[in-house]
N, C-alpha and C positions, 0 to 999 in steps of 0.2 A: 575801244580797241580790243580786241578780242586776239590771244597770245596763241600763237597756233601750235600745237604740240609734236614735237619728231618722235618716233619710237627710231631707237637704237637700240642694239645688241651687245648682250653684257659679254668685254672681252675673256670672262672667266668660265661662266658655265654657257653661254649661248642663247639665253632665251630672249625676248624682247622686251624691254623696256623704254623708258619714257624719257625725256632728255632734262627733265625737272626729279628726277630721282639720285639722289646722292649716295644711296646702299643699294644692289642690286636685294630686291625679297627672295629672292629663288637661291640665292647661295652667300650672301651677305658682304661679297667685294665692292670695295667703294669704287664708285665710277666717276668718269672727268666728264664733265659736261660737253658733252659735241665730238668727243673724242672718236665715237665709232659711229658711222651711217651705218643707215640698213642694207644697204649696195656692199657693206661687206659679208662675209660669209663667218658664218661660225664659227669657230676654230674646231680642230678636230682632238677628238678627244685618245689619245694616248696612253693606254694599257699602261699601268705602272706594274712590276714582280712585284709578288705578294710573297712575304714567307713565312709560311703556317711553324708555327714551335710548339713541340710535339712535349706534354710534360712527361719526364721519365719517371716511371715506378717506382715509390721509396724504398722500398725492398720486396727482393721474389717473395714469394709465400711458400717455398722449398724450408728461406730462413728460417721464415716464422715458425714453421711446424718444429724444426731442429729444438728452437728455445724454448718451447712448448714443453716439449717430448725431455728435454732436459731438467726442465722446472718440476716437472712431474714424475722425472723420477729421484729427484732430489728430495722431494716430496715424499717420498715412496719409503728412502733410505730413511729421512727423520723418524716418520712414523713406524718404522718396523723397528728402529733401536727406540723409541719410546716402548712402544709393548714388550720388548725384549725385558728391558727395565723394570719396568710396570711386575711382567710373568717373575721377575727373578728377584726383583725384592722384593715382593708377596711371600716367594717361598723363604727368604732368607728370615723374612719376618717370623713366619711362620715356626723354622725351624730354630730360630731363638727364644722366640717369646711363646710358642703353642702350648707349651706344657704349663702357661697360668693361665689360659684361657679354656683345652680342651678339657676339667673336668667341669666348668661351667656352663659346657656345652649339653642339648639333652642328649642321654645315649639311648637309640630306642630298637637296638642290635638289628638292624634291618638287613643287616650282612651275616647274619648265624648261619644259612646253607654256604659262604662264601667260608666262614670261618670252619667249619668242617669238613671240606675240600683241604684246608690247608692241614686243619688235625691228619687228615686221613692221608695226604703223601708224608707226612711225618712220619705218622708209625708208621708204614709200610716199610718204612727205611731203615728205622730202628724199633721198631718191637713187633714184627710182622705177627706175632701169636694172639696179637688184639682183634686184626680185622674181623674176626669171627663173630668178634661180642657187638653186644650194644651201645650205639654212641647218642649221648645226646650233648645239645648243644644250649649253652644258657649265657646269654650277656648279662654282664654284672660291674661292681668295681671292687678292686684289689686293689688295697693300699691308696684310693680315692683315685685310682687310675678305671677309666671302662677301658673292660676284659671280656672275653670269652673262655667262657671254662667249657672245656669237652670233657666228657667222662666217656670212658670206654671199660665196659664191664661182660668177664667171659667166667662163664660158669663150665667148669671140667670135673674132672672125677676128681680134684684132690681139694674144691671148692671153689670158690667166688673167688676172683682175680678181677682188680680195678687199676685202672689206670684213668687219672687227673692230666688235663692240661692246659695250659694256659696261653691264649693267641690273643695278639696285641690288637686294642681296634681299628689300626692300619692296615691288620693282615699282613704285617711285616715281620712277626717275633712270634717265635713258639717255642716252649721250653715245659719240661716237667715238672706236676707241683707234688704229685703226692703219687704214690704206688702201692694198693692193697693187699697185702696176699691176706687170706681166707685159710690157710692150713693150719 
């Protein structure tokens, strides 16, 4: 006896199936045996709303750049009072403790025309009758200190006239050390 086979249609998605099928293949709903002929119609398939969700932006990029620009000049502020620091206890160091390091230092007077600029608006100020003479200029140490001695020496009719002076190797200090008269 030879079992004759019905195709029926799956009430779920429509397609045809076989009446010895327990799961439809095409969409996987269990089906009733003999439940639907092929005399009936498909069902019709019905639009469901879909609603798309939209993810929002963690934050503008306005923010970001704000906390950037902030971080950076935060950044800005550290580092200029660090060098601030740095520039200012160097010299404080300097101006405490320089005078046991700077005659260990070499002195190789590379500033002697600098040091005779300074000799030279000295006198002008106070002994204008020198500018005339001869000045030369000699780095040295005085009293284990480096110095520049300027001599300025003016030959007139009553004789040789010198003038000694001594400019600090900062180019900060000028004072007189000795004064020749010749008469």
């Amino acid at each position: 006896m030879s079992e004759t086979v019905k195709e029926l249609v799956c009430t779920n998605c429509g397609e045809t199936v076989t009446d010895k099928m327990r799961i439809c293949p095409y969409c996987g709903h269990a089906l009733k045996a003999g439940a639907v002929g092929q005399t009936q119609p498909p069902p019709q398939y019905v639009a469901q709303p879909q609603f798309i969700v939209v993810p929002s932006p963690a934050q503008p990029a306005k923010e970001v750049k704000e906390v950037s620009n902030i971080a950076a000049g935060v950044t800005f502020v550290v580092w200029a009072f660090v060098g601030f620091l740095l520039v200012y206890g160097m010299n404080f160091v300097w101006d405490q403790y320089g005078r046991f390091v700077e005659p260990y230092t070499p002195f190789i007077g590379m500033y002697s025309a600098e040091a005779g600029g300074v000799a030279y608006n000295y006198v002008s100020e106070l002994y204008p009758e020198y500018l005339a003479g001869e000045q030369t200029v000699s780095p040295t140490y005085l009293d284990g200190e480096p110095v520049y001695i300027v001599d300025y020496v003016v030959q007139d009719a009553d004789g040789l006239q010198g003038l000694r002076l001594v400019v600090s190797r900062r180019l900060d200090d000028v004072y007189p050390l000795e004064y020749y008269d010749g008469r």
